[in-house]
VODO-360765 format. One record per residue (C-alpha): residue number from 0; residue in three letters; x, y, z. Coordinates in Angstrom, 1 decimal, always signed. Each point is the difference from the previous one (the first is absolute). Example, Ala and Ser with C-alpha at 12.3 -4.5 7.8 and 13.67 -1.06 7.14 Angstrom:
NODE,n,res,east,north,up
NODE,0,ALA,+12.3,-4.5,+7.8;
NODE,1,SER,+1.4,+3.4,-0.7;
This chain:
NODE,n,res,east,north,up
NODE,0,UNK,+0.0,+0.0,+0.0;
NODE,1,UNK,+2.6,+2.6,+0.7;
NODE,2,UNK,+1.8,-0.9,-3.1;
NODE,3,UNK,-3.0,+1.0,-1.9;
NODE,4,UNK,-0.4,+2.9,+1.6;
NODE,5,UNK,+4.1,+0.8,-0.4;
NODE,6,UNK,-1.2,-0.9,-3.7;
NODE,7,UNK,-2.5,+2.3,-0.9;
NODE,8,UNK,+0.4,+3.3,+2.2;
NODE,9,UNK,+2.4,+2.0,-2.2;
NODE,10,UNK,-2.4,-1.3,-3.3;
NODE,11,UNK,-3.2,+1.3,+2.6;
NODE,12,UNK,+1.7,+3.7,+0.2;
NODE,13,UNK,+0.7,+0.3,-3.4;
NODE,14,UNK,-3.4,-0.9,-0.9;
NODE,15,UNK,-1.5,+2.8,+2.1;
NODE,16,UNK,+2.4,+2.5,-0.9;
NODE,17,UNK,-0.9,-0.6,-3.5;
NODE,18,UNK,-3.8,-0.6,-0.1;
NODE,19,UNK,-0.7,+2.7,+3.4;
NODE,20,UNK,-3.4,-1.6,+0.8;
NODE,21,UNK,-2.2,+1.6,+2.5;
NODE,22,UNK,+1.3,-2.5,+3.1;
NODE,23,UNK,-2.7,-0.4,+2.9;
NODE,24,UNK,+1.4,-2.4,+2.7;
NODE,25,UNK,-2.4,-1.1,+2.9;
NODE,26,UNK,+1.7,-0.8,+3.4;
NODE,27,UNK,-1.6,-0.4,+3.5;
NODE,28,UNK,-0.2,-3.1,+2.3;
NODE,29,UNK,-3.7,-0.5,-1.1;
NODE,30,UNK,-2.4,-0.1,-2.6;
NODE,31,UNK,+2.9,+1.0,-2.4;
NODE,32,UNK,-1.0,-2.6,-2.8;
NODE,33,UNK,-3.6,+1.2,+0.1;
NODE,34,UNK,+0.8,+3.6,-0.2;
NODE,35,UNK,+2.5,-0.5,-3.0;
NODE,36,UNK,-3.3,-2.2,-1.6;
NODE,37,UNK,-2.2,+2.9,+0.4;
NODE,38,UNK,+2.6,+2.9,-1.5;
NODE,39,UNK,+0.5,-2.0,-2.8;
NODE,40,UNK,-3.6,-0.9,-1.1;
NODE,41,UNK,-0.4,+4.3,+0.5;
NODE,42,UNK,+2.8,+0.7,-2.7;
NODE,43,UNK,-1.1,-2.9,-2.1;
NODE,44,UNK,-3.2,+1.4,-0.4;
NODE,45,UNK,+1.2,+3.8,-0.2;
NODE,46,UNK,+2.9,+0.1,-2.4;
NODE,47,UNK,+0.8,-3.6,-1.1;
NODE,48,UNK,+3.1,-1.2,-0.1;
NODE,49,UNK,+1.1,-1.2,+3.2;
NODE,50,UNK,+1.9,-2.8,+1.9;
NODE,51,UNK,-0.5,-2.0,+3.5;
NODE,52,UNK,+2.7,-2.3,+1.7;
NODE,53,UNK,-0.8,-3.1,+0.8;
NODE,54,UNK,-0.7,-1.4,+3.4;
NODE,55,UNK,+2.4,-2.5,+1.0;
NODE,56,UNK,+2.1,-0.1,+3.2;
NODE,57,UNK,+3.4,+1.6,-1.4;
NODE,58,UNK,-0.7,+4.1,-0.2;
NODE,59,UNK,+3.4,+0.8,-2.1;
NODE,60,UNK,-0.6,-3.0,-2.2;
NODE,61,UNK,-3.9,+0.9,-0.9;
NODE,62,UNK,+1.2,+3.9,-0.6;
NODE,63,UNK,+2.9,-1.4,-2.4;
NODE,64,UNK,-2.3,-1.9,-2.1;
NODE,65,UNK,-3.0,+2.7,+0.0;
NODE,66,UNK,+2.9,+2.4,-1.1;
NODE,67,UNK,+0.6,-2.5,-2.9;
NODE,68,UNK,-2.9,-1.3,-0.9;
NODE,69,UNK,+0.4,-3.5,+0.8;
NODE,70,UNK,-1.9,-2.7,+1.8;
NODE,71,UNK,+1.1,-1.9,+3.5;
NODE,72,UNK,+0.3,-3.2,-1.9;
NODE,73,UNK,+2.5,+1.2,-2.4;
NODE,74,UNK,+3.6,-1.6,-0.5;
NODE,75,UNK,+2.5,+2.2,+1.1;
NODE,76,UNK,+1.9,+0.5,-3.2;
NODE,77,UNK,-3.3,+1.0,-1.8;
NODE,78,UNK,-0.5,+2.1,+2.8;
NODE,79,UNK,+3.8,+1.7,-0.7;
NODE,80,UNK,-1.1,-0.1,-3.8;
NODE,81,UNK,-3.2,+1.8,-0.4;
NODE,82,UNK,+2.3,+3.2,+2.6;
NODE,83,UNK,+2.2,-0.1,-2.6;
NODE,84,UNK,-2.5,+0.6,-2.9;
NODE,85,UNK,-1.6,+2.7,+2.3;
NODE,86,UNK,+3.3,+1.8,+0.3;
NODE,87,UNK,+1.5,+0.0,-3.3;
NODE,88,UNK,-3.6,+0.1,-2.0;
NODE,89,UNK,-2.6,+2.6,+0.2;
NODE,90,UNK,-3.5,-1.7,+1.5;
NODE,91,UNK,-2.7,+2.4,-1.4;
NODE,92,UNK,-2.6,-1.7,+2.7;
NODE,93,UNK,+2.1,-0.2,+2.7;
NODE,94,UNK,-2.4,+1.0,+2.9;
NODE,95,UNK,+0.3,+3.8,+1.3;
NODE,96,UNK,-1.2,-1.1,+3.2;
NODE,97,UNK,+1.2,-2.8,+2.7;
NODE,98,UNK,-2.5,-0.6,+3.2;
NODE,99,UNK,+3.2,-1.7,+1.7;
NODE,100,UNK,-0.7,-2.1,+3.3;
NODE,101,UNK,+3.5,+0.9,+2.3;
NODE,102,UNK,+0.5,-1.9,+3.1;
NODE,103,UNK,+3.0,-1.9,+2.0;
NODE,104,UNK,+1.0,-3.5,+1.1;
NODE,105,UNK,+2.8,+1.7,+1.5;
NODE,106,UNK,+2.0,+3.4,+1.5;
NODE,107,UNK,+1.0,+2.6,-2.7;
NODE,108,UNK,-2.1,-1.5,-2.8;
NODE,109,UNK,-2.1,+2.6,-0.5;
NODE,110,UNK,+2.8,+2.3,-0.2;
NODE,111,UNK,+2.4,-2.1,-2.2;
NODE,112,UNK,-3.7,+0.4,-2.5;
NODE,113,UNK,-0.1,+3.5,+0.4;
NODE,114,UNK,+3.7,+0.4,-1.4;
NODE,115,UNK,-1.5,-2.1,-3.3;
NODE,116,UNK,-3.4,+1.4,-0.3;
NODE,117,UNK,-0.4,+3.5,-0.1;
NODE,118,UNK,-3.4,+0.2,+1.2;
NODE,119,UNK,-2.6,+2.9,-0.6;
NODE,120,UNK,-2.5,-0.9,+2.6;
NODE,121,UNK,+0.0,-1.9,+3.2;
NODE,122,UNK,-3.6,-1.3,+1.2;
NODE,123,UNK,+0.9,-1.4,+3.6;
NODE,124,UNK,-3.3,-1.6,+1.7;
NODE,125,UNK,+1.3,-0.4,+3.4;
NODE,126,UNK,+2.1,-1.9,+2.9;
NODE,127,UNK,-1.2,-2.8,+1.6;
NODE,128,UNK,+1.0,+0.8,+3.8;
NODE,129,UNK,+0.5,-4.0,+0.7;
NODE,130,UNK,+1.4,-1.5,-2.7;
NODE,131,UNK,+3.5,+1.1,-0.7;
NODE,132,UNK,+0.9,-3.3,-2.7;
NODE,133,UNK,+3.7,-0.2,+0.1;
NODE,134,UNK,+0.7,+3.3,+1.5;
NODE,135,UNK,+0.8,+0.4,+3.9;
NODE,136,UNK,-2.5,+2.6,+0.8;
NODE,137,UNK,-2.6,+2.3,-1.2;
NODE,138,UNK,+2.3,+2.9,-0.5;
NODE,139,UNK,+2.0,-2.6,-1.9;
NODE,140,UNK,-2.5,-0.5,-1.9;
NODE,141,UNK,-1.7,+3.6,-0.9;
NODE,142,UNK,+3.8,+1.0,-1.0;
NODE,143,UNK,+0.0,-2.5,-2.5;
NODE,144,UNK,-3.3,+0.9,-1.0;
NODE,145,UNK,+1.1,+3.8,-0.9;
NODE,146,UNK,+2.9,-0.8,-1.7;
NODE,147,UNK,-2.0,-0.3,-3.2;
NODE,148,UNK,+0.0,+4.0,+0.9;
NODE,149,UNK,+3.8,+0.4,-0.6;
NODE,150,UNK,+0.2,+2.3,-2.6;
NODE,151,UNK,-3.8,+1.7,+0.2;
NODE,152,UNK,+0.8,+3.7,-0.4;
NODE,153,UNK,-1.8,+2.7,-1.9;
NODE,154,UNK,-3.7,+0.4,-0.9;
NODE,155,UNK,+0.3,-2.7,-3.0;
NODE,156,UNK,-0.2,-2.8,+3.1;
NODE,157,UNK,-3.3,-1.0,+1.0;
NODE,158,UNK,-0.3,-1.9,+3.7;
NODE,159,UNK,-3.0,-1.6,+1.0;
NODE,160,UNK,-0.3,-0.7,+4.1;
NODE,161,UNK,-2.4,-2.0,+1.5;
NODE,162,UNK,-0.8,+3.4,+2.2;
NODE,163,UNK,-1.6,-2.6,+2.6;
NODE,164,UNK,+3.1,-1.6,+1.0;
NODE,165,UNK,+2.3,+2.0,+2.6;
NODE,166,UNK,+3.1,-1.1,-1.1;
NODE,167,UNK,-0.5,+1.3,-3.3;
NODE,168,UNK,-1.9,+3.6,+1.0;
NODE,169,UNK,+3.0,+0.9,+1.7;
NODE,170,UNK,+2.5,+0.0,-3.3;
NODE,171,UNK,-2.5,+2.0,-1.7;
NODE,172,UNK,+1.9,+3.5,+0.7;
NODE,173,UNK,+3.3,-1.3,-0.3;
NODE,174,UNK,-0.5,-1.3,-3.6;
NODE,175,UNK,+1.2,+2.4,-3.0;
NODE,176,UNK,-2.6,-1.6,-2.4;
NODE,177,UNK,-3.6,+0.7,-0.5;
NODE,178,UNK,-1.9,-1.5,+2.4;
NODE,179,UNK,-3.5,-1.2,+0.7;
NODE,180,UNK,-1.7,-2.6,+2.4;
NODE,181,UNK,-3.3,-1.8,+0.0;
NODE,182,UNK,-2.0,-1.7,+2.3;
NODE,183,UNK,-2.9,+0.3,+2.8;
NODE,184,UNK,+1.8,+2.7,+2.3;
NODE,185,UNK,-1.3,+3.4,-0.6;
NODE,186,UNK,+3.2,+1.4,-0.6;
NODE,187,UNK,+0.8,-1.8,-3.1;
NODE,188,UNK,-0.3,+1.6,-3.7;
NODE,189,UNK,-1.7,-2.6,-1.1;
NODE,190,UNK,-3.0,-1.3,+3.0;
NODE,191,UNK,-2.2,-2.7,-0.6;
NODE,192,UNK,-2.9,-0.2,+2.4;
NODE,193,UNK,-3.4,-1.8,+0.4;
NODE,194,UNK,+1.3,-3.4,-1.4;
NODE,195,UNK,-2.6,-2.8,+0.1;
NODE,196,UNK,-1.1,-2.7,-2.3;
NODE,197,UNK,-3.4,+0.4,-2.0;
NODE,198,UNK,-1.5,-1.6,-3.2;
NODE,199,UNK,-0.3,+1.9,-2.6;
NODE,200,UNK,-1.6,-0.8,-3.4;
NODE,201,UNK,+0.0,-3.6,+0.6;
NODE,202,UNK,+3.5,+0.3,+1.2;
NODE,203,UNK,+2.1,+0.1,+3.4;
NODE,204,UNK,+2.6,+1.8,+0.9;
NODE,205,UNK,+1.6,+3.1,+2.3;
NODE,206,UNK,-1.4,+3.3,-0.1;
NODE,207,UNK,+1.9,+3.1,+1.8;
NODE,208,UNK,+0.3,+3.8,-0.6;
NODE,209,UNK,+3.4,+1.2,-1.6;
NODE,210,UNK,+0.7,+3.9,+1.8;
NODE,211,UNK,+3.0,+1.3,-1.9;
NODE,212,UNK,+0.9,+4.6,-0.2;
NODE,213,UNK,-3.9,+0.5,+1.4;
NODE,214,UNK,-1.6,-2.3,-2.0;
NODE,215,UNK,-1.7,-2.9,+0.5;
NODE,216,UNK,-0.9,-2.9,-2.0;
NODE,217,UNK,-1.8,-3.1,+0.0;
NODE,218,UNK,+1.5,-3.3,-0.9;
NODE,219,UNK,-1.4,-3.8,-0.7;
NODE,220,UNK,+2.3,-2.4,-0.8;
NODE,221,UNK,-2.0,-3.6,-0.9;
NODE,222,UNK,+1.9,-3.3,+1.2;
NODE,223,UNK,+2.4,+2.4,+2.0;
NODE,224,UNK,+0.3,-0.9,+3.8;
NODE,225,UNK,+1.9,-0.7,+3.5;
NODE,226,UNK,+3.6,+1.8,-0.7;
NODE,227,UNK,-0.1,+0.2,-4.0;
NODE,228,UNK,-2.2,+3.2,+0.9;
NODE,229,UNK,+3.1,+0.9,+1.7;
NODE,230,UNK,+2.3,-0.8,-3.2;
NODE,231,UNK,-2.5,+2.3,-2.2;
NODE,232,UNK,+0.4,+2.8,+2.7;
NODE,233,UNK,+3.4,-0.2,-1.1;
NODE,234,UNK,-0.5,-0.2,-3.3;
NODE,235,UNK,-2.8,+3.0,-0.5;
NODE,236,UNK,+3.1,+2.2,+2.4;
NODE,237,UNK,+2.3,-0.7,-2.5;
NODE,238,UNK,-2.3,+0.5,-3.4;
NODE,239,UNK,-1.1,+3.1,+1.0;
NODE,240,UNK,+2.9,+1.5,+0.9;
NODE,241,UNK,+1.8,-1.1,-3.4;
NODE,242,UNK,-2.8,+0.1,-2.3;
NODE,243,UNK,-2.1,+3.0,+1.8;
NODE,244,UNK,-3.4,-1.7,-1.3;
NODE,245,UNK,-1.5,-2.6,+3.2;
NODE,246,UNK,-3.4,-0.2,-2.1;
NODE,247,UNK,+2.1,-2.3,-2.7;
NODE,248,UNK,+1.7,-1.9,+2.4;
NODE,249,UNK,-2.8,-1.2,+2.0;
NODE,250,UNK,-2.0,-0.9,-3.5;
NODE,251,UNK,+3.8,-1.9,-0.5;
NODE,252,UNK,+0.1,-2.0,+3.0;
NODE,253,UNK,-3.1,-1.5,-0.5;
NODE,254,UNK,+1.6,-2.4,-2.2;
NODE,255,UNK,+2.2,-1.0,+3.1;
NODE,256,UNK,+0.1,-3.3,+0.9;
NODE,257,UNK,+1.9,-0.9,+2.9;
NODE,258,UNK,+2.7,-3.3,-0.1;
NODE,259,UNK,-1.2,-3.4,+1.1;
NODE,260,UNK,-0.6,-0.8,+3.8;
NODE,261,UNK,+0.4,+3.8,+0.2;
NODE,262,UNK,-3.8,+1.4,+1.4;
NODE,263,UNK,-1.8,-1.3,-3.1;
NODE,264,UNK,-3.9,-0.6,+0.4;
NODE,265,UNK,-1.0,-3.8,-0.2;
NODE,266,UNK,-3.1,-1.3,-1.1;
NODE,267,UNK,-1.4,-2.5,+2.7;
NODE,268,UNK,-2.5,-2.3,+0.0;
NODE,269,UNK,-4.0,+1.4,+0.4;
NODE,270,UNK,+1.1,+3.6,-1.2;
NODE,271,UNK,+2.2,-0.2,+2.8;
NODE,272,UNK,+3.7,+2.5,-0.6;
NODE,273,UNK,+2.9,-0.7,+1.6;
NODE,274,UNK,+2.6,+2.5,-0.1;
């Protein structure tokens, strides 16, 4: 594994210095995957030509072959091949977008990805305050989860903060980036309030009230419960504050559907749903 990341890093730079794509990577200790799902169903409805990484347990590995364009199951000289072609031919529909899923399976990861891929936006959902995975302690662990933020600076940097976690609502001042924060405190630029499940029009789902620069709209998503309302918190946060219209991007994410065993709505038996 580490000789194919040795293999492919300096191919993965070259490849985003040349093509530039609009890089989005989604960190946090929770709800990461469904977040990064959510974004990227947004900008494939709204401009088109986008890529996701793949969920599989190696972070570095999945952003490699999303930068690429190549599957998990791929051999690792075809993997080497089709950088090359990337590097030293011009790919007219290489994607100007990459929804890129960043987390760690060890210290200094994050960072070591930050030095590779120059990323324009960092979505970060949260810290779990009792799981730390391999890292000693929760300040251990939110470090690592920042370091995606090493070279934020200027207004061209967008950073999305679950506003709700603590952790996170204190780095907002100290960050040189744009910055904005959802969630259910009142103090966040992007609140969501009055959540509760409803049918509507045959169908069930969450509906809540979005209350964004004194405005206040309201929002049913159909099949959406349990924390994936949560991941399109994140999501709305982060296509309004790019995209400036949060009418389209609810009419986007209704084509959301979240991953398996992830809060999906079951049909049981008698007209029974078990989510």
């Amino acid at each position: 594994m580490m000789f194919f990341r040795y293999l492919l890093k300096i191919p993965v730079k070259k490849i985003m210095k040349k093509y530039r794509p609009l890089t989005i990577g989604v960190t946090g200790s929770f709800n990461k995957t469904s977040a990064a799902g959510a974004i990227y169903t947004i900008i494939r409805q709204l401009r088109g030509q986008v890529r996701l990484s793949s969920e599989i347990a190696d972070y570095t590995k999945s952003i490699y072959l999303a930068v690429i364009g190549a599957s998990a199951n791929s051999r690792w000289w075809k993997v080497f091949w089709q950088a090359l072609k990337l590097i030293f031919k011009e790919d007219k529909n290489y994607p100007g977008t990459l929804v890129l899923e960043v987390g760690a399976v060890k210290p200094g990861e994050i960072g070591e990805l930050a030095e590779i891929i120059p990323f324009d936006i960092a979505v970060i959902t949260g810290i779990n305050p009792e799981q730390f995975g391999p890292f000693a302690n929760r300040a251990e662990l939110v470090k690592e989860e920042l370091s995606i933020l090493k070279h934020f600076e200027g207004q061209a940097k967008i950073v999305v903060l679950n506003g709700d976690d603590e952790e996170l609502k204190k780095i907002k001042n100290q960050l040189k980036a744009r910055v904005v924060t959802y969630g259910e405190a009142e103090d966040n630029d992007y609140q969501f309030t009055d959540k509760k499940i409803i049918e509507k029009n045959g169908s069930l789902g969450t509906i809540f009230k979005l209350h964004y620069r004194g405005r206040t709209v309201p929002v049913f998503l159909p099949g959406i419960f349990g924390l994936q309302v949560y991941a399109c918190f994140a999501a709305l946060a982060f296509a309004e504050a790019l995209y400036s219209n949060i009418l389209e991007a609810i009419d986007a994410l209704y084509m959301y559907r979240p991953e398996p065993e992830r809060t999906n709505l079951i049909a049981g038996i008698k007209e029974i749903n078990l989510d």
